[in-house]
C-alpha positions as CSV (number, residue, x, y, z in Angstrom):
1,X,-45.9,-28.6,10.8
2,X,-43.9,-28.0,7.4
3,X,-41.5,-25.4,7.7
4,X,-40.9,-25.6,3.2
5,X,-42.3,-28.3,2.1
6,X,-41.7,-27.1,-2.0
7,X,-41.3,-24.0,-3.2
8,X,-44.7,-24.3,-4.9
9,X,-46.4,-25.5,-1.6
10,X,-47.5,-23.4,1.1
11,X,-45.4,-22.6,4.0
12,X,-46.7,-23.1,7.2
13,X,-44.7,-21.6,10.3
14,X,-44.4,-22.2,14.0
15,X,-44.9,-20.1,16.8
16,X,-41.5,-19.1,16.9
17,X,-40.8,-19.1,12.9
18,X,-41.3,-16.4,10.6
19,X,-44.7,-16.2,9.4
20,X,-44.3,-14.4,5.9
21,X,-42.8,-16.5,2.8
22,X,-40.9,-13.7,1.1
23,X,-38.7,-13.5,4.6
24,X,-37.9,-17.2,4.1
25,X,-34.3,-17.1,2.5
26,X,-33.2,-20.4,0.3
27,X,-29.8,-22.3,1.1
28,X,-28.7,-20.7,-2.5
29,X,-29.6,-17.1,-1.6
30,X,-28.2,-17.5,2.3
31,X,-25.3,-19.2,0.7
32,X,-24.4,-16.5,-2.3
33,X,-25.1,-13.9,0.7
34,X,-22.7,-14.8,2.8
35,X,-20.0,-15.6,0.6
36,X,-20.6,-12.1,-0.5
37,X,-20.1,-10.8,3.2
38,X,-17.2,-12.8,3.3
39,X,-15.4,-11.5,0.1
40,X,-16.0,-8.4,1.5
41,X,-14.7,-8.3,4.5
42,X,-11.8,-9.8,3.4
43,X,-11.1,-7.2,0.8
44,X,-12.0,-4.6,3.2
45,X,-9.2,-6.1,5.7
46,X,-6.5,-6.1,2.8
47,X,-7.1,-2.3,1.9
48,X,-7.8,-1.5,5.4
49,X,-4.5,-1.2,6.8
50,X,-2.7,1.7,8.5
51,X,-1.0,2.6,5.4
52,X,-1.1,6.3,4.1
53,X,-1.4,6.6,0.2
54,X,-0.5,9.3,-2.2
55,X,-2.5,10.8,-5.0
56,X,-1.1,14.3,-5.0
57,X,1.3,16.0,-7.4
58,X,5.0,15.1,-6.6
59,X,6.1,18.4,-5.5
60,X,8.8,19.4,-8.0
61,X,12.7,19.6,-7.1
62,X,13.9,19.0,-3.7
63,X,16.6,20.2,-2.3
64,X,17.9,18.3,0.7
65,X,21.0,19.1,3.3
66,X,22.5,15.5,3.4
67,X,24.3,16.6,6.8
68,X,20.5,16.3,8.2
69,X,20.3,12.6,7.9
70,X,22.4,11.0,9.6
71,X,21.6,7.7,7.0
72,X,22.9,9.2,4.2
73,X,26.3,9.7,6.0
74,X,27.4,6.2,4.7
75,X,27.6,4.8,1.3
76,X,24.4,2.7,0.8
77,X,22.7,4.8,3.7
78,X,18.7,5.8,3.2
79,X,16.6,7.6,3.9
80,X,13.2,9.3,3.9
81,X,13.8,12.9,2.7
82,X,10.8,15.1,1.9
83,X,9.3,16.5,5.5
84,X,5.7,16.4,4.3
85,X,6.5,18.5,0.5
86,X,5.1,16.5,-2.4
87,X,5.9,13.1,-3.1
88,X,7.1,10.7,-0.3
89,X,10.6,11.0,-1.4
90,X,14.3,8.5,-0.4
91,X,17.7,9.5,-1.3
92,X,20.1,6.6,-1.5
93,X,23.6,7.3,-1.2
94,X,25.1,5.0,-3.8
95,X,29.1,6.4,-3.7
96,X,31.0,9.0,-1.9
97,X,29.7,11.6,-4.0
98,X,26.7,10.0,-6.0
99,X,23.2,9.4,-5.0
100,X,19.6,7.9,-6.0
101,X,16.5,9.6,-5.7
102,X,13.5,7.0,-5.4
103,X,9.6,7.4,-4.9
104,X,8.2,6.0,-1.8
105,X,5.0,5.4,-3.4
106,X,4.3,1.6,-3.9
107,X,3.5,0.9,-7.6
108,X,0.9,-1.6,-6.8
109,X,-1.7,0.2,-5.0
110,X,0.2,3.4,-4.5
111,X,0.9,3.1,-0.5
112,X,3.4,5.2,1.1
113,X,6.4,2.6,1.9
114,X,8.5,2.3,4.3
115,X,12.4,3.0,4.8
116,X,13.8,-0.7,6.6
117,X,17.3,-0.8,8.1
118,X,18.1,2.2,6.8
119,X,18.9,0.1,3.4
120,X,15.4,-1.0,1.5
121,X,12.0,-0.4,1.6
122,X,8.7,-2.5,2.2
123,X,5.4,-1.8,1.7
124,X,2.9,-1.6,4.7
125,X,-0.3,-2.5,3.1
126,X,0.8,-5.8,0.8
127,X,4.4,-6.4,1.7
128,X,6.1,-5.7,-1.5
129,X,9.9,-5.2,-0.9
130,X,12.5,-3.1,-2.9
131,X,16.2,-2.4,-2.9
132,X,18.2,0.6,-2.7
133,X,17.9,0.7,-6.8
134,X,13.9,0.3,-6.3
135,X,13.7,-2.9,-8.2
136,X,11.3,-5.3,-6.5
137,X,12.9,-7.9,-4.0
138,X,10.0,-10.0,-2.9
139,X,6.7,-9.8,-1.5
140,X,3.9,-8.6,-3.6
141,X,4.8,-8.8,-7.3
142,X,5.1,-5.3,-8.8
143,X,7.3,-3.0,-10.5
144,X,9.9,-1.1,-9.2
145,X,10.2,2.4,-7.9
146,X,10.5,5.2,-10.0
147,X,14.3,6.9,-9.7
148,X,15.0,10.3,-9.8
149,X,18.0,12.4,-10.7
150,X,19.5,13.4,-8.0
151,X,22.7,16.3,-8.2
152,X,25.2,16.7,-5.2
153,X,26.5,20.0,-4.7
154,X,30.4,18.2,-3.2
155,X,29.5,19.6,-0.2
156,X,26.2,19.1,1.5
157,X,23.3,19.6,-0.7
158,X,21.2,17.3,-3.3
159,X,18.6,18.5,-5.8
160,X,16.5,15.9,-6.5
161,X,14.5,16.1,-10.0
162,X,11.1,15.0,-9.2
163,X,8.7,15.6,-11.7
């Protein structure tokens, strides 16, 4: 019995073999279909994490009561600062009286980062890492964060300017 003989030749099938020659698949087709699958999947597994990602408008100025987090107590403190309005915003306290408004929207793929140690931030879905300034430190190459004005009040409040 010939299972494929040619691909000119008739095909001649078991008992337990498919019967009809168009169902017969080639090492090339089998091959280019499964690396298919497999690029797939992959890419599905990279984009497919548990990280959140932003697409709406950043929600304007924000005014934030510093004495409600306790990160931003200390010089170099940070922390995430928008409850839910707009943008994912941080406020990084850079001196006694100065701080940084950053994005928390990766610049790669636009993932919502996350605060770490209370002193950078890292990306959930590709590992990209920033600074307090928002440049990128490491993991996946991309640019840094966008920074926005941010105004203290001397006494407990910041405005930051978000577009």
């Amino acid at each position: 019995m010939t299972h494929v003989a040619s691909k000119s030749k008739a095909f001649a099938a078991c008992a337990g073999c498919m019967t009809d020659h168009a169902a017969l698949v080639d090492r090339r087709t089998f091959l280019s279909a499964a690396t298919l699958v497999t690029v797939a999947a992959v890419l599905e597994a990279c984009s497919g994490s548990s990280a959140s990602f932003f697409t709406g408008p950043s929600g304007g100025a924000l005014t934030v009561r510093v004495s409600s987090f306790p990160a931003l107590a200390t010089i170099g403190g940070v922390a995430r600062v928008d409850n839910g309005n707009g943008a994912p915003t941080a406020l990084v306290r850079t001196g006694a009286s100065t701080f940084r408004g950053l994005t928390m929207v990766c610049t790669h793929q636009g993932s919502t980062i996350n605060v770490v140690g209370n002193t950078s931030f890292r990306c959930p879905n590709h590992g990209a890492l920033f600074n307090s300034s928002g440049a990128n430190t490491g993991g996946q190459p991309t640019s840094g964060l966008a920074v926005y004005t941010a105004t203290f009040d001397g006494v407990d409040t910041v405005t930051v300017a978000r577009p």
